[in-house]
C-alpha positions as CSV (number, residue, x, y, z in Angstrom):
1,X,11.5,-30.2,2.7
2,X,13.9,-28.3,0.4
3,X,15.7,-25.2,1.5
4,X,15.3,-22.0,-0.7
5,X,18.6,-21.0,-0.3
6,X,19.9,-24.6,-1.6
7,X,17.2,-24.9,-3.8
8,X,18.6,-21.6,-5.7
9,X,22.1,-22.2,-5.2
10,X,22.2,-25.4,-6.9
11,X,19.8,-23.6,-10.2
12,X,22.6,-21.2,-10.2
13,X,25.3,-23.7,-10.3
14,X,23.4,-25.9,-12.8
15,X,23.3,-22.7,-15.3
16,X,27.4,-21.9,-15.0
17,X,26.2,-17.7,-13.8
18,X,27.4,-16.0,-11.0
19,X,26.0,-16.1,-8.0
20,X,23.4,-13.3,-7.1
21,X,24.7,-10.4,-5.1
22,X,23.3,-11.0,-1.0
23,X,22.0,-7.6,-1.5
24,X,19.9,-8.0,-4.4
25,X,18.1,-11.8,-3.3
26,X,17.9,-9.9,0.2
27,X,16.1,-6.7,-1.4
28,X,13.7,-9.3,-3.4
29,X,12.6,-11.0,-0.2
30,X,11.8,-7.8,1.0
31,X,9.7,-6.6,-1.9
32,X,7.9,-10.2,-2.3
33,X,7.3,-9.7,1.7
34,X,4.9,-6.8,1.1
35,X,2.5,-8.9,-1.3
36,X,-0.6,-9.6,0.3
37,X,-1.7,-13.0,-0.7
38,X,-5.5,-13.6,-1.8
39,X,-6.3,-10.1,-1.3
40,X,-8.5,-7.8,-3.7
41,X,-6.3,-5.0,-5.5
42,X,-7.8,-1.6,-5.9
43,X,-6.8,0.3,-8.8
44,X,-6.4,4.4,-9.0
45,X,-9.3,5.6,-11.0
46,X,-9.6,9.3,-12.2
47,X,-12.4,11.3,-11.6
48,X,-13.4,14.7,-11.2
49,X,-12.3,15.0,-7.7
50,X,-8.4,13.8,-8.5
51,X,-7.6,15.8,-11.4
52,X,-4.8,17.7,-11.2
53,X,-3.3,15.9,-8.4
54,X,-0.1,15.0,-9.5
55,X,0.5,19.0,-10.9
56,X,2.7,19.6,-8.4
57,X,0.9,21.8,-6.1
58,X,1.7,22.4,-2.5
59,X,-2.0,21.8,-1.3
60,X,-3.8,18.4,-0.2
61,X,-3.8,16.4,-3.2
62,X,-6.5,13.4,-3.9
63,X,-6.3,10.0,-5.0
64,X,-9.1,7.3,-5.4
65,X,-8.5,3.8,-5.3
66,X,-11.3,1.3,-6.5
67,X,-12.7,-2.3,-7.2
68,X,-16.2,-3.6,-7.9
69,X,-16.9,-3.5,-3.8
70,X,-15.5,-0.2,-2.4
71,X,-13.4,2.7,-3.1
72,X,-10.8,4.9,-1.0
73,X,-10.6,8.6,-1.1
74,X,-7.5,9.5,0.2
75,X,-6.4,13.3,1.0
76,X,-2.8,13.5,0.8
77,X,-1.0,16.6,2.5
78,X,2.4,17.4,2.5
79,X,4.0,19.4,5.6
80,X,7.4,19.9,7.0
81,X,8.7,16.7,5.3
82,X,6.0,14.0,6.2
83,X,2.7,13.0,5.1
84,X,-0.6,13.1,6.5
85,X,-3.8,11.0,4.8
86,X,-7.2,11.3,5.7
87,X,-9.7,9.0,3.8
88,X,-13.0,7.4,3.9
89,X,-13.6,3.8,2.6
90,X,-17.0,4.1,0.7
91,X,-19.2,2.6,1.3
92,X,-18.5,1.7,5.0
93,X,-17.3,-1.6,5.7
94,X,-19.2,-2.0,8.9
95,X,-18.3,-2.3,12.3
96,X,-14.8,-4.0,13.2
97,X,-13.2,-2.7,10.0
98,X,-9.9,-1.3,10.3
99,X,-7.4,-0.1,7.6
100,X,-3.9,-0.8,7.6
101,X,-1.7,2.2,6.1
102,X,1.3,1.0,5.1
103,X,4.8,2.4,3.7
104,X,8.0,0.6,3.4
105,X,9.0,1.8,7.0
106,X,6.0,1.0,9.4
107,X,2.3,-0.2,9.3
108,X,0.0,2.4,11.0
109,X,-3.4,0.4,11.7
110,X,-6.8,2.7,12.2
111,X,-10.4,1.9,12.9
112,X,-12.7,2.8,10.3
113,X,-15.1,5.2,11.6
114,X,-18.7,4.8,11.5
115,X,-18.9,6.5,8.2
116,X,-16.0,5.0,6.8
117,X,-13.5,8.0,7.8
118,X,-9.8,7.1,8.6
119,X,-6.7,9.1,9.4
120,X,-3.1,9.0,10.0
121,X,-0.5,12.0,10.2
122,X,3.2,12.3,10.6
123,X,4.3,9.7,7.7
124,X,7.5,9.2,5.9
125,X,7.3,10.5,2.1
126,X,8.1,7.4,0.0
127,X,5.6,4.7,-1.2
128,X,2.2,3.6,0.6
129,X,-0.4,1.4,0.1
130,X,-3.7,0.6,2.2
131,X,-5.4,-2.5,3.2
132,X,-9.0,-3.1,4.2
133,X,-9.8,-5.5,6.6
134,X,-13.4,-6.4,6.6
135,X,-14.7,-9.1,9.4
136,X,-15.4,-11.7,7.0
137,X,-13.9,-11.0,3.8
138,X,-10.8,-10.9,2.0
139,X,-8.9,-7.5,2.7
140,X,-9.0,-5.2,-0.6
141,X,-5.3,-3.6,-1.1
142,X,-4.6,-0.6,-3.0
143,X,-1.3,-0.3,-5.4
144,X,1.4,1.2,-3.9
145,X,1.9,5.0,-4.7
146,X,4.8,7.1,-3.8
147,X,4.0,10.6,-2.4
148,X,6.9,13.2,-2.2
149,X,7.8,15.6,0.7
């Protein structure tokens, strides 16, 4: 089996550039760590509900996330410098579902209520994405969107 780290160094040498910085390849293993392989990608979608959001008003502030199977309504508030999301995966996934809410810092994993209803409070402002994982079935994954404290 070849080594990554051989495998590039010897492309590198074999096109006369410069080596890449440690930082940067470390920063791209990092990003290409937080892809979630075979997963379904939900998209925002605008609707009634989520206009205005981005207007830069100090209340909650909504987002929907979609694909043909489900959609997320998330609730985004913004208090003392961290971020609290309540949502509801529609329509429920069933029983054993759990979401994953993720930001570059920590995963923060909640049960999916019996009518689809999840929470979290206290997060970092900074990028965040969720994950659905359905007993059964591939896990949907939102894009990642930064929120602002």
């Amino acid at each position: 089996m070849i080594n990554d780290e051989y495998l590039l160094a010897a492309l590198r040498l074999g096109s006369g550039q410069d080596p890449i910085p440690p930082h940067v390849s470390a920063a791209a293993r990092e990003a290409y760590s937080l892809r979630m392989a075979g997963a379904i990608t939900a998209s925002p979608v605008e609707c009634v509900a989520t206009r205005g959001v981005r207007d830069g008003s100090s209340g909650p502030r909504l987002v929907r996330f979609a694909t043909a199977e489900l959609a997320f309504d998330v609730e985004v508030t913004v208090g003392d410098g961290l971020i609290d999301l309540a949502g509801q995966v529609t329509p429920c996934p069933g029983e054993g579902s759990f979401i994953d809410i993720r930001t570059l810092q920590l995963i923060v994993r909640r049960e999916v209520g019996r009518t689809g209803q999840f929470a979290a409070t206290g997060l970092p402002p900074g990028w965040f994405s969720l994950v659905c994982h359905r007993p059964g079935c591939r896990p949907i994954v939102t894009r990642w969107l930064r929120i602002r404290s």
